[in-house]
N, C-alpha and C positions, 0 to 999 in steps of 0.2 A: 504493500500500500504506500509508506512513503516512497520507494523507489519511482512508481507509478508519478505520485504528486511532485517531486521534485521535475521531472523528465515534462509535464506540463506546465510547470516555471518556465521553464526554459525555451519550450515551446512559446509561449507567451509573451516573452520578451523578446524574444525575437520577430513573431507576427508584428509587435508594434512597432518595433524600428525600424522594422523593412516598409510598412505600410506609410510613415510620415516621409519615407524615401518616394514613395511609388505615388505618392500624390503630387510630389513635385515634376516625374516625367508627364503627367498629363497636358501640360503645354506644349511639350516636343514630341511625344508620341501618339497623344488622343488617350483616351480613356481605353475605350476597347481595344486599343495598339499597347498600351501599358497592360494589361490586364492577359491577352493574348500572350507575348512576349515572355510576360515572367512564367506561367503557366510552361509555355513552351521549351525554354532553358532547364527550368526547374524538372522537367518529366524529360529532358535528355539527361541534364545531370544523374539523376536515381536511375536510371535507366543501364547509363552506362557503368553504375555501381553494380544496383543488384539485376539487372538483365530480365526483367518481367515476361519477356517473349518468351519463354523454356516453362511459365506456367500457363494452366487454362483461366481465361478469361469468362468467369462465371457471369450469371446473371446477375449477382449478387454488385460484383465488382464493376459494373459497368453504369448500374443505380447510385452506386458510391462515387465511380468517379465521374457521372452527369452531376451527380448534387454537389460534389465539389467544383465544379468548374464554373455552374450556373451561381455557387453562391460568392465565387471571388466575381464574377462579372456584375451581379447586379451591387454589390456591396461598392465596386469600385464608382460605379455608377451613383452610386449615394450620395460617395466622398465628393462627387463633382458638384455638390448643390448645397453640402452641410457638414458641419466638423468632425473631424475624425474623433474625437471621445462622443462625441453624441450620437455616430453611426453605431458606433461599438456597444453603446448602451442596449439603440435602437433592435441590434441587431441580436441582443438576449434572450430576444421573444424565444427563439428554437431552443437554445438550453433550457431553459428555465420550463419550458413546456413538456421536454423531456424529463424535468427534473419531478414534474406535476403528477405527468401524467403515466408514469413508468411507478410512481409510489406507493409503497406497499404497508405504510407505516404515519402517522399522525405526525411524528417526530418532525418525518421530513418534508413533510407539507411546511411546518414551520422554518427549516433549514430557507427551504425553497422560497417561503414568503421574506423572510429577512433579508434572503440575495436581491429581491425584488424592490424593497424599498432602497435596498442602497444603492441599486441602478438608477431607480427615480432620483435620488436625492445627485445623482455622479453627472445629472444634464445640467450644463451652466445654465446659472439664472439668468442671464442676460437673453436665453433664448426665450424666454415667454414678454417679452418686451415686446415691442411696436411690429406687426407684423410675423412675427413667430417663426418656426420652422419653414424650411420648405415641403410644402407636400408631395411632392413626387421625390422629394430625397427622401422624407419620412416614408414615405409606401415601399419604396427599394430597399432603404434598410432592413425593413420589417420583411419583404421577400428574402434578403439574404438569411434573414434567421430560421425561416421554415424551410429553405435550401441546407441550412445547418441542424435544424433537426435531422433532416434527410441524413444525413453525413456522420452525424453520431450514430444512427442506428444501422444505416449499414455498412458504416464503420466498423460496428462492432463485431457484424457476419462477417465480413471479410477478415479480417485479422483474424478470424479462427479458424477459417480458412488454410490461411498461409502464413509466414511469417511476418512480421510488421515491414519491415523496410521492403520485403518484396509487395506484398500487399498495396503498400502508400504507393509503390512506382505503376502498377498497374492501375489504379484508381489517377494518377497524374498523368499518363496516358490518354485516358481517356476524357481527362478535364484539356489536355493540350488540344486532342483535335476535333472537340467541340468548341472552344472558344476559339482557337485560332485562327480556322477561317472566320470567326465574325469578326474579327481585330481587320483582317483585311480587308472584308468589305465594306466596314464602317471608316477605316481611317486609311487604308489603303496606303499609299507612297511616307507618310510619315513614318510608319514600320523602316524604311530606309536609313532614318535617320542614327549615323553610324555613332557617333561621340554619346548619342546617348546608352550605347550598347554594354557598356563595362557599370553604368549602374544599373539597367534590368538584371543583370546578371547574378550583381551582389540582390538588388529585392528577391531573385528569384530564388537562390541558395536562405535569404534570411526569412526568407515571407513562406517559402512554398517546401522546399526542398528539405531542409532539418527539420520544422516545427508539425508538418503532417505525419514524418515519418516516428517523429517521438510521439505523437499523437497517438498513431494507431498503437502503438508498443505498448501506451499507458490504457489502452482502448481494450485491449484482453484480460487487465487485469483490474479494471473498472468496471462495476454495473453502471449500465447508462443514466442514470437519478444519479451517480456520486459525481461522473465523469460531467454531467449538465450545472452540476451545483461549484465544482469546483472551479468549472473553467468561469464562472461569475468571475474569479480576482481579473481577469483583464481589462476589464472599464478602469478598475483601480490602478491595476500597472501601468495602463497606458495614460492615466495621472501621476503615475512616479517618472512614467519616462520624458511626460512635457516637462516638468518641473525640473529633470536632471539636464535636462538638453534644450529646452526652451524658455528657460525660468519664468514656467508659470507656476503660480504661487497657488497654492491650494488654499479656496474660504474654510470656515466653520462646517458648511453644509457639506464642502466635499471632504470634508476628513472625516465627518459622523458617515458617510458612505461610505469609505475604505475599512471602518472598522466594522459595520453592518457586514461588508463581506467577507473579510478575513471571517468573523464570526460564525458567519454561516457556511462556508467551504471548511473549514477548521471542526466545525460542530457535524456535519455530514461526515468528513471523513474516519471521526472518533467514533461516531452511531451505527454507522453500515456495518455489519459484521458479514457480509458478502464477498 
């Protein structure tokens, strides 16, 4: 269990420093060109590791890597309209409904409602000001999270399947050559653009390539409620990582968040005897 939890830190931190990267190629490569791209690097890197062609491509694994490919595209699609901690809240909805509705126990209804408010409390205030959110960034958010339920649960089949690294590369396989041709058809000649080539690369090793693969690893030794509950710390993380790298300063509200979740991924992963 903590080997699991550690190995999904790590994942976590790295999804957010690759993602405050990969919002910056949207001017040079297009969103769907950004999004395509890192996919694409990312499932040759693992590819060229653990070689996924020498396995069978199940049904199973094919669900897993449509839900992951669809959920980095409409996610990335989000970021183009609304901030990156507020997508990441946004985009909770699929943990957390996993965490609901996988539950077998009163306990973790409560684990589950606690992550819940400290997502609420993790969206800056400034955004219920004049004009609010955007709503089509908020609707895509909210698609990438039910794209992410998708991805935990058959996440979960697949890695019992096979082994986790081989498993992640066949599921990024199949996120590459579904998103890839839409990166070309949407942004088409900016894919060209070579100087921005050596940072997809690194989004694509920090965003895609380590953090799914430790993913699925912690994904066979998680029930899916601990594995939805836990991954809640990323709204928070990715307020440790503005604040180390952007010095944004955290209010009162977002720190009574960070401790809502720490609380509630800390209290799930003591309770589950699974």
């Amino acid at each position: 269990m903590i080997r699991s939890i550690l190995l999904l830190l790590v994942a976590m931190l790295s999804i957010q420093f690759s993602a405050s990267q990969a919002k910056q190629l949207f001017p040079l490569l297009g969103t769907a060109g950004t999004a395509g791209l890192r996919l694409l690097f990312a499932s040759a890197l693992m590819a060229a590791w653990f070689k996924p062609w020498r396995m069978r491509f199940s049904k199973n694994v094919w669900f897993y890597g449509t839900s992951l490919g669809l959920m980095n595209f409409s996610f990335y699609f989000a970021l183009q309209r609304i901030p990156l901690g507020i997508g990441v809240a946004l985009e909770f909805v699929g943990p957390l409904a996993v965490a609901i509705f996988t539950s077998k126990t009163k306990l973790d209804y409560v684990w589950a409602l606690v992550a819940g408010l400290g997502i609420v409390l993790l969206i800056p205030e400034e955004s219920a000001g004049a004009g609010g959110l955007d709503p089509i960034g908020i609707g895509l958010a909210l698609l990438a999270g039910g794209f992410w339920a998708l991805y935990i649960l058959f996440g979960k089949r697949v890695g019992s399947e096979s082994t986790g690294g081989v498993a992640a590369s066949m599921g990024m396989l199949v996120a590459a050559l579904i998103v890839f041709p839409l990166g070309i058809l949407i942004d088409g000649p900016r894919l060209l653009n070579l100087d921005a080539l050596p940072a997809v690369f690194l989004v694509a090793a920090l965003g895609s390539a380590l953090p799914y693969t430790l993913e699925l690893i912690a994904l066979r030794n998680l029930p899916p409620r601990t594995f939805g509950v836990l991954m809640s710390l990323e709204p928070a993380l990715a307020a440790l990582m503005g604040f180390t790298f952007l010095t944004e300063h955290l209010s009162p509200l977002q720190s009574a968040a960070i401790l809502c979740v720490v609380i509630s991924s800390l209290g799930s992963a003591v309770s589950n005897k699974n």
